[in-house]
C-alpha positions as CSV (number, residue, x, y, z in Angstrom):
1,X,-8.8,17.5,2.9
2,X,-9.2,14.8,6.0
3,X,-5.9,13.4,6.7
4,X,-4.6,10.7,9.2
5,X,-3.9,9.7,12.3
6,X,-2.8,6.1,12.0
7,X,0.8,4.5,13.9
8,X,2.0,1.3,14.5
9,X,1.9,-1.8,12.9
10,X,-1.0,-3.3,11.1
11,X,-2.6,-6.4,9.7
12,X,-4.8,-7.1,6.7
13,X,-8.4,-7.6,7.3
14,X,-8.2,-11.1,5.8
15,X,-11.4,-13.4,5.9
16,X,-9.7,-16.5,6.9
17,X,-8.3,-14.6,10.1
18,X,-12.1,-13.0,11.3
19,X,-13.0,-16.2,13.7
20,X,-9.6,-15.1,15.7
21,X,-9.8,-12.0,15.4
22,X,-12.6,-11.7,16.5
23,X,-11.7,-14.2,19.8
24,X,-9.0,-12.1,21.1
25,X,-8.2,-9.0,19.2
26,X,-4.4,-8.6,20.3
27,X,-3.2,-5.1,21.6
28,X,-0.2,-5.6,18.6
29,X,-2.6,-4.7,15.9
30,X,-2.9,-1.2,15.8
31,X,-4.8,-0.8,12.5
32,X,-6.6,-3.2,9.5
33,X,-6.1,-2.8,5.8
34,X,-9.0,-3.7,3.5
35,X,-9.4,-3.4,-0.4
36,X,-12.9,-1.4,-0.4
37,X,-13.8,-3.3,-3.9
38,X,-13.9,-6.5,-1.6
39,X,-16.3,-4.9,0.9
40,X,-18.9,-2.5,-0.9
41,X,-21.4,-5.2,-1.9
42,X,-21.0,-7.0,1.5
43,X,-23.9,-7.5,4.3
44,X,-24.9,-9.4,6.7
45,X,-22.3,-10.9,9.1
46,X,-19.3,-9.7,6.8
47,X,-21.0,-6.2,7.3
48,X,-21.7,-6.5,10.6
49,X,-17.8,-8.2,11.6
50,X,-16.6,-5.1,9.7
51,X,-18.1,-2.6,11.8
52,X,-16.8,-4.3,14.7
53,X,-13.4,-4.0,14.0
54,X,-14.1,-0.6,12.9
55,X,-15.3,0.6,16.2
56,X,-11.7,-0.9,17.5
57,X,-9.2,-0.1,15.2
58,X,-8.1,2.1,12.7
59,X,-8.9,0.8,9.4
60,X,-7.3,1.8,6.0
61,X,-8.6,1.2,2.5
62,X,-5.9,0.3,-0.2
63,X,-7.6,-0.2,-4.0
64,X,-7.0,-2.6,-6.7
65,X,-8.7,-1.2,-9.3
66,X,-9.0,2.7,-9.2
67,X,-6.6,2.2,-12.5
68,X,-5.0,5.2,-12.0
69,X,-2.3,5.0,-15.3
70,X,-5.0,3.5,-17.6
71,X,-6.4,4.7,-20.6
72,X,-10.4,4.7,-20.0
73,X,-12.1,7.9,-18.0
74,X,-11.9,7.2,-14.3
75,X,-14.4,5.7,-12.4
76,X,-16.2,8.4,-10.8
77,X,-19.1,6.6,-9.9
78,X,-17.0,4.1,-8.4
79,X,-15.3,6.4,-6.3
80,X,-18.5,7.6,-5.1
81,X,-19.1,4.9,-3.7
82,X,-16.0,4.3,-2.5
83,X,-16.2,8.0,-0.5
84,X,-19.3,6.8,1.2
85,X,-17.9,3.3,2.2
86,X,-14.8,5.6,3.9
87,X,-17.3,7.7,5.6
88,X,-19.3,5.0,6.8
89,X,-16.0,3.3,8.4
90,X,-14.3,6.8,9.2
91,X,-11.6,5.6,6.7
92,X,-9.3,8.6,6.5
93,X,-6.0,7.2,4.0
94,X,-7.3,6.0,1.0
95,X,-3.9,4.4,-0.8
96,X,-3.9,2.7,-4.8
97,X,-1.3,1.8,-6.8
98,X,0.6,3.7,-9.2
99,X,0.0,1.2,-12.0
100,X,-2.5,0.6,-14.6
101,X,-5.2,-2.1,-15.0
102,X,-7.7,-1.8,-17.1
103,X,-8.5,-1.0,-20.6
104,X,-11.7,-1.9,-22.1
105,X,-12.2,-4.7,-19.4
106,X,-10.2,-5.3,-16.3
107,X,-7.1,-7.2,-16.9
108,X,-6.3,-9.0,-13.2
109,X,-2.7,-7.4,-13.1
110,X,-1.1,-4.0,-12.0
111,X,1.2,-3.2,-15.2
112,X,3.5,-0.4,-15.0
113,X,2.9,2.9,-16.4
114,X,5.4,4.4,-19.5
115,X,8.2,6.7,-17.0
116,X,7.1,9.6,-19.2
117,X,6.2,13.4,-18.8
118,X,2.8,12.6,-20.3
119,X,2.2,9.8,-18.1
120,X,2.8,12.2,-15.5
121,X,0.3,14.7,-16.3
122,X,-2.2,12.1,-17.2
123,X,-1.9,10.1,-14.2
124,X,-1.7,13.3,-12.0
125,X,-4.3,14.7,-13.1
126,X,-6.8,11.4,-12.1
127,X,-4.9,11.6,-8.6
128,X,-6.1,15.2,-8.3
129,X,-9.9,14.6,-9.8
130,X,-9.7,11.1,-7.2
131,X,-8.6,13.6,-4.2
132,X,-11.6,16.1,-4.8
133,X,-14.2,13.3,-4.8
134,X,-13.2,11.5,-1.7
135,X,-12.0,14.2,0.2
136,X,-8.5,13.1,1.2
137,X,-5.4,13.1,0.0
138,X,-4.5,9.9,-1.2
139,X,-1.0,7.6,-1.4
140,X,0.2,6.4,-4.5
141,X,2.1,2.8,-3.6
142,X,4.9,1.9,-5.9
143,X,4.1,-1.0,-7.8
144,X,6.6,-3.9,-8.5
145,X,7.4,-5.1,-11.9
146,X,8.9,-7.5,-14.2
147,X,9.2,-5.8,-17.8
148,X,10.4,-1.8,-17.7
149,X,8.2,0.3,-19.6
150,X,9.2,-0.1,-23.2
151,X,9.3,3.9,-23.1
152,X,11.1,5.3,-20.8
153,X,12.2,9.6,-20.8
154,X,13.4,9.2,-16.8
155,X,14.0,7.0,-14.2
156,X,11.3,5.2,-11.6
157,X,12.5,7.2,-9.0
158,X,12.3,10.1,-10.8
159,X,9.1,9.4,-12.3
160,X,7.3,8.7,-8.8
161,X,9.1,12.2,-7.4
162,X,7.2,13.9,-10.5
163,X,3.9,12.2,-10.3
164,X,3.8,13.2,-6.7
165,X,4.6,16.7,-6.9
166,X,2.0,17.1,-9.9
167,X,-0.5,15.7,-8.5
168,X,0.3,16.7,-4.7
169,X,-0.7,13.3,-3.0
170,X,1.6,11.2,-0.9
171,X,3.4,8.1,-1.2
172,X,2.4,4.5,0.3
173,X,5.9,3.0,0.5
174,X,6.0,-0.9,-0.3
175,X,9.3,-1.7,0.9
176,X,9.2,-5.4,-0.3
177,X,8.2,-4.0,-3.7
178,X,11.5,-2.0,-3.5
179,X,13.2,-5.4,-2.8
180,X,12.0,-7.0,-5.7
181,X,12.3,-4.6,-8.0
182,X,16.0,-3.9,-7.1
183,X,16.7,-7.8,-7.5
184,X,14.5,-7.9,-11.0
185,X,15.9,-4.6,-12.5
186,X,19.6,-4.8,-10.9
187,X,19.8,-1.5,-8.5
188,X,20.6,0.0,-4.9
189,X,17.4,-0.9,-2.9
190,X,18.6,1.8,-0.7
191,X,19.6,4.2,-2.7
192,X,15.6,4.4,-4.1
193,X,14.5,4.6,-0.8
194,X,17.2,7.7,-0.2
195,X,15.7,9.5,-2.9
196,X,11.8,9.0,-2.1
197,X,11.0,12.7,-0.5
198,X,10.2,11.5,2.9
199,X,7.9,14.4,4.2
200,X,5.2,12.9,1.1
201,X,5.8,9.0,2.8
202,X,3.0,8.8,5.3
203,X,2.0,4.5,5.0
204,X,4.6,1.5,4.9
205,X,3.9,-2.3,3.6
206,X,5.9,-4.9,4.8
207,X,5.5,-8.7,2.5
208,X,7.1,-12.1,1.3
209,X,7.8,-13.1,-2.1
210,X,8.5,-15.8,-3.8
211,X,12.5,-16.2,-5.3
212,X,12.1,-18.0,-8.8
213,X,15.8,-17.8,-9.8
214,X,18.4,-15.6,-8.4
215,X,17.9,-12.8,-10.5
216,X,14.1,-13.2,-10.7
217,X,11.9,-12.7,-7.9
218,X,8.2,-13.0,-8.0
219,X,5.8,-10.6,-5.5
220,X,3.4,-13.0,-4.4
221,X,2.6,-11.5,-0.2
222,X,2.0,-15.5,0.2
223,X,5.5,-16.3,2.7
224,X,6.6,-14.7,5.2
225,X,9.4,-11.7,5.4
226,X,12.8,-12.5,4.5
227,X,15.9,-11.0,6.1
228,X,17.2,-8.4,3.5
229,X,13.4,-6.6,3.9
230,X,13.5,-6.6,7.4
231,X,17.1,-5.0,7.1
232,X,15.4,-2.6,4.5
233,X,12.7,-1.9,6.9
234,X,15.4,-1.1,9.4
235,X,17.0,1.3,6.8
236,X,14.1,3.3,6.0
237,X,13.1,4.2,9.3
238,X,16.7,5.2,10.1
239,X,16.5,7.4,7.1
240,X,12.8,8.9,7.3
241,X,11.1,8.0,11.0
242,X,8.8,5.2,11.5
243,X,5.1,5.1,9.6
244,X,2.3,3.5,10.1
245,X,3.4,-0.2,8.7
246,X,1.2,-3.5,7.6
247,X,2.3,-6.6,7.0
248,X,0.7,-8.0,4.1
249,X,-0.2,-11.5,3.9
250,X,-2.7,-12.5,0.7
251,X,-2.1,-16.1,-0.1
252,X,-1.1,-19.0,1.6
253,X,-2.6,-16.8,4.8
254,X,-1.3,-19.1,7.9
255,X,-3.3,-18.9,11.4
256,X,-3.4,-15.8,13.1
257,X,-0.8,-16.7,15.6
258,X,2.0,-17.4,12.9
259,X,1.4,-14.0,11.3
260,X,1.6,-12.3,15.1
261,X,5.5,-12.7,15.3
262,X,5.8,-10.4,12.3
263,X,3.6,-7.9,13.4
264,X,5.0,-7.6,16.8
265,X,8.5,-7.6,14.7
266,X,7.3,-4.2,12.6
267,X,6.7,-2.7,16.5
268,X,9.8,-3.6,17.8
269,X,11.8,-2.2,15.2
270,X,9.5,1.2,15.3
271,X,10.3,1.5,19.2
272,X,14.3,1.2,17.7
273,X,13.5,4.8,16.7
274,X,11.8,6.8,19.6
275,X,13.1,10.0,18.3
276,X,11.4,9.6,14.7
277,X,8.4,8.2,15.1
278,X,5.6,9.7,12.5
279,X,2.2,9.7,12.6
280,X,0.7,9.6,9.0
């Protein structure tokens, strides 16, 4: 299996942002994210701006629509091509979320999957068959959510411990997903962070949200980071080293220079923590 050699702080490959990018590509962006769905058909000058940033940075691919909890067979053929579009771009961390997505048709949302020993098994076992095909070991990113699964034989936290040890992948760490939840579902932000096995955490994401009500908080990655997730941020590398970190920005995407501050944030917290610094 290939594995990774990412650190730093990152920046999602957005569109809007490519004109400045491509300007002055500043030294505080050590790495892009992409979703590979939004790339595999593209050529031309989208194909051509890719390979430019891929011959200066590190580039990782987190998917939308691997559907990982669903129902239907996986997409192999999909993740064929998905294996050669990583090869192509020496992508080595492939990350998706541990939701579902899809039944008959794809349904535009990541749902969360029933915390049961089936659903461990079954989801497992498409991590493992997803692993073989591309060659890496992937990271399963904890999804945020607004209804709990109407079944339920264990806890998140324990669910995501089980799924990982089944299936032997590691864990894409969405910190502001943590927030939310802990605000939506009423626990210890944390605590869940204390009990994610660190030596299987190897990528960090860092994003706003939108605050509804006070007790209802809505994960949009369209504003910037608020306090309490920076502070979170701040706890988790405390508790587990600094890893490779991107700031997600989606919607509302500002210009480059606004989103720069945050970036160069993520670094100056990492350098906080000389002595546990991480390379994925």
């Amino acid at each position: 299996m290939r594995t990774s050699t990412l650190h730093g702080a990152g920046l999602g490959l957005r569109r809007e942002l490519i004109p400045d990018l491509r300007t002055d590509l500043p030294s505080a962006i050590d790495f892009f994210e992409l979703a590979p769905e939004n790339w595999l058909e593209m050529g031309g000058s989208r194909r051509r701006d890719l390979r430019h940033f891929a011959e200066r940075r590190s580039i990782v691919a987190h998917g939308l629509s691997l559907n990982l909890g669903g129902p239907t067979p996986l997409d192999e053929l999909f993740l064929q091509r998905v294996k050669r579009f990583l090869d192509e771009y020496r992508i080595d961390l492939f990350t998706e979320h541990l939701s579902w997505c899809g039944d008959d048709g794809h349904l535009y949302d990541l749902l969360p999957i029933p915390f049961t020993g089936d659903a461990v098994r079954h989801v497992a076992a498409r991590i493992r068959r997803t692993q073989d095909i591309l060659e890496r070991r992937i990271a399963i990113e904890n999804a945020s959510y607004y209804v709990s699964p109407a079944i339920a034989e264990m806890s998140e936290i324990d669910f995501i411990r089980a799924v990982l040890s089944e299936a032997d992948c590691d864990l894409h760490l969405d910190v502001n997903n943590v927030y939310v939840n802990s605000v939506n579902h009423r626990f210890d932000p944390r605590a869940f962070i204390d009990a994610m096995p660190a030596e299987r955490i190897v990528y960090l994401h860092m994003a706003g949200h939108y605050q509804e009500a006070e007790d209802l908080i809505i994960d949009t990655h369209g504003a910037p980071v608020i306090d309490p997730v920076w502070q979170l941020l701040d706890h988790t590398y405390a508790r587990i080293g600094t890893r490779p970190t991107l700031l997600e920005r989606d919607f509302n995407i500002p210009p480059l220079v606004e989103l720069l501050p945050e970036v160069t944030r993520i670094r100056e917290l990492q350098q906080q923590y000389p002595g546990l610094r991480h390379a994925a």
